[in-house]
C-alpha positions in Angstrom: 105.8 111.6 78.3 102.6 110.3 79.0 103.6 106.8 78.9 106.8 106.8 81.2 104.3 108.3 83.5 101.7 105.6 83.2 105.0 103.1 83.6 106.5 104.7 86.1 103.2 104.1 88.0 103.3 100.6 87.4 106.5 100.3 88.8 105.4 102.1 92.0 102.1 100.4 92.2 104.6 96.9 91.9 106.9 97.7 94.2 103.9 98.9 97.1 103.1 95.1 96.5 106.3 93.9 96.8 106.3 95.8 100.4 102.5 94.9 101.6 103.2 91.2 100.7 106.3 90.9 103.1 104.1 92.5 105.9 101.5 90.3 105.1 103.9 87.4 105.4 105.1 88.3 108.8 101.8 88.9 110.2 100.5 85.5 108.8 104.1 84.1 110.8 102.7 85.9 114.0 104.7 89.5 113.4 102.3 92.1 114.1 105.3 94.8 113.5 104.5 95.9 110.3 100.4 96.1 111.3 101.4 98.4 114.7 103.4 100.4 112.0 100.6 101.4 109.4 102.7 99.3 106.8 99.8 96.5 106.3 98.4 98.6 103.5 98.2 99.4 99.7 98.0 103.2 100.5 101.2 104.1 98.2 102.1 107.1 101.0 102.7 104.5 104.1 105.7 102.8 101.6 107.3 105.5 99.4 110.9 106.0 99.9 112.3 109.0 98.3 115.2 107.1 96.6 113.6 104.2 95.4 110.1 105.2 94.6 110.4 108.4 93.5 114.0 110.0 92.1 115.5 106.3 91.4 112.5 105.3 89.0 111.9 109.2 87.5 115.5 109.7 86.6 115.9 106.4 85.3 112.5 106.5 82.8 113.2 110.2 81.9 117.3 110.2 81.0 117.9 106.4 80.1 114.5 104.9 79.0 114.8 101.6 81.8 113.8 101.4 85.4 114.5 100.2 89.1 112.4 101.5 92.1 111.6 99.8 95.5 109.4 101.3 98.0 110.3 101.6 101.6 110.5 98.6 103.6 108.1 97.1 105.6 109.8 96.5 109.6 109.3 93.0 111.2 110.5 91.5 114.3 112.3 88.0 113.7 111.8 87.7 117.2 107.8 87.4 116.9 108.1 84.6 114.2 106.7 81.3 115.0 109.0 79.7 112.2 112.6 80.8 113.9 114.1 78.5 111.5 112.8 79.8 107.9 110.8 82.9 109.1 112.9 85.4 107.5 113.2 83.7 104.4 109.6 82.8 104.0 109.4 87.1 104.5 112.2 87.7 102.3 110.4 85.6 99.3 106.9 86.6 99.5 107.7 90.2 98.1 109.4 89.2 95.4 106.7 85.8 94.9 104.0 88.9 94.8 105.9 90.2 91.6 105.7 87.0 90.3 101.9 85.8 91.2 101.0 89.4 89.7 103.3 89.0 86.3 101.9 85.2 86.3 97.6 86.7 86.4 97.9 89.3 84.1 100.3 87.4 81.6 97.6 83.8 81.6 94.9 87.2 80.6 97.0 88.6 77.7 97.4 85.0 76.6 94.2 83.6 76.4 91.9 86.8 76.9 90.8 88.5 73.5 92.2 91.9 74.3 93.4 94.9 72.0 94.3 98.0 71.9 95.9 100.0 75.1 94.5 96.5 77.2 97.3 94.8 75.4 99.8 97.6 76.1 98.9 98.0 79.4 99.1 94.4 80.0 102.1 93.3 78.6 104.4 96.3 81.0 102.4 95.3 83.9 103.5 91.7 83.0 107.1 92.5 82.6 107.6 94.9 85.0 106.5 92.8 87.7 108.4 90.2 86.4 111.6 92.4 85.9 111.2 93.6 89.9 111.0 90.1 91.4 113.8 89.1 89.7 116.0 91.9 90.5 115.0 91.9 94.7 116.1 88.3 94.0 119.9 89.1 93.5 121.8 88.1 96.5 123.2 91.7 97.4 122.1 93.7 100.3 119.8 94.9 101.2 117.6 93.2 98.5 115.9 90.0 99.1 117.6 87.8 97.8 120.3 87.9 99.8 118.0 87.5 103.1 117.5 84.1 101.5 121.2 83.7 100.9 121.9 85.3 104.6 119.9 82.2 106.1 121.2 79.3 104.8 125.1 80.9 104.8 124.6 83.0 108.2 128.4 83.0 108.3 129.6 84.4 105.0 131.7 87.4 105.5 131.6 88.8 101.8 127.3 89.1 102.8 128.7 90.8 105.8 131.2 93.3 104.0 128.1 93.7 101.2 125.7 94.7 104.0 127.6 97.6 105.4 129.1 99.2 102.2 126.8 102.0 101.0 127.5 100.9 97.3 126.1 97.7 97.2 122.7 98.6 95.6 124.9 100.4 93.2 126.6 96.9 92.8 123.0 95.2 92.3 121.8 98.0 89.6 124.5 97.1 87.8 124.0 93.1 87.9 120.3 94.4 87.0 120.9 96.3 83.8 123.7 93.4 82.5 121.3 90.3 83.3 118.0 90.8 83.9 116.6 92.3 81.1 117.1 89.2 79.1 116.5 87.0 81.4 113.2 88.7 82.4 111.7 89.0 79.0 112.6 84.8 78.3 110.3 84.5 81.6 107.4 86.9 80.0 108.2 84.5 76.7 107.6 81.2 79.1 104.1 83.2 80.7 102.7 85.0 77.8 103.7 82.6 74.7 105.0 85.7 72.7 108.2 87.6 72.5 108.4 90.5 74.8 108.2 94.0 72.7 109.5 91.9 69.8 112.6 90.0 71.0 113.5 86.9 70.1 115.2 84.3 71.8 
């Protein structure tokens, strides 16, 4: 019990950096949107969203031992951006490059640093988790991020267009999720770390 709590913090704690990070990226591209709105913060209550940080993530951990959250997102105005070309997209992959600058610090200390104990524990799901989360806003499905990337360079692609306004697309990304990523994110925490993730092997 404890410990799904302590992860399901993590996860929470990632995703609020996932969100600050994509305000912080359209304030730096001259969006001051997300600044007016209280959203340039770490305080977890200006970015909890009551699906994806708190009953997506609980009910996950609790009844099927994995886990998905996302905190609310952070508005911007592409209209402010000095970059019209790539603004969005430089947006779009600074949440997800947060994940990954987090998973990439923490995993170069469980490598090198002499740790043990709980350190180690704590460590490697803050690694992974991270890790796990940038990968997943990465699939191009709306409304993650990755298909703000995809959005940009194919503006004119209906099936993005049909995916955007169907309700079940994030039901359509979970899935992708739970089939692909967690192999794929524990080979990354293999690349980072230099040991296999919670024992797997590759």
């Amino acid at each position: 019990m404890e410990f799904k709590f302590f992860l399901y913090i993590i996860v929470v704690t990632s995703a609020i950096f996932h969100e600050y990070f994509h305000g912080w990226a359209a304030f730096q591209l001259g969006d001051p949107t997300a600044k007016y709105a209280g959203r340039l913060t770490l305080n977890p209550l200006k970015h909890i969203d009551p699906i994806g940080t708190v009953l997506m993530p609980l009910f996950l951990l609790f009844f099927f031992g994995g886990f998905i959250g996302w905190a609310k997102p952070v508005p911007y105005n592409p209209y402010n951006l000095r970059d019209q070309k790539r603004g969005v997209s430089k947006i779009a992959i600074a949440g997800p490059g947060a994940n990954f600058l987090i998973a990439l610090i923490f995993g170069i200390l469980l490598r090198f640093a002499p740790l043990g104990g709980f350190l180690i524990i704590a460590l490697t799901w803050i690694v992974y988790v991270n890790i796990f989360l940038g990968l997943f806003n990465l699939i191009p499905i709306p409304p993650l991020d990755g298909s703000k990337l995809l959005m940009d360079f194919f503006p004119q692609s209906r099936i993005l267009r049909v995916l955007e306004q169907s309700p079940l697309s994030i039901f359509l990304a979970i899935a992708v999720a739970i089939m692909f990523l967690p192999f794929l994110s524990s080979l990354i925490y293999y690349s980072i770390v230099g040991s296999s993730f919670l024992g797997l092997t590759f």
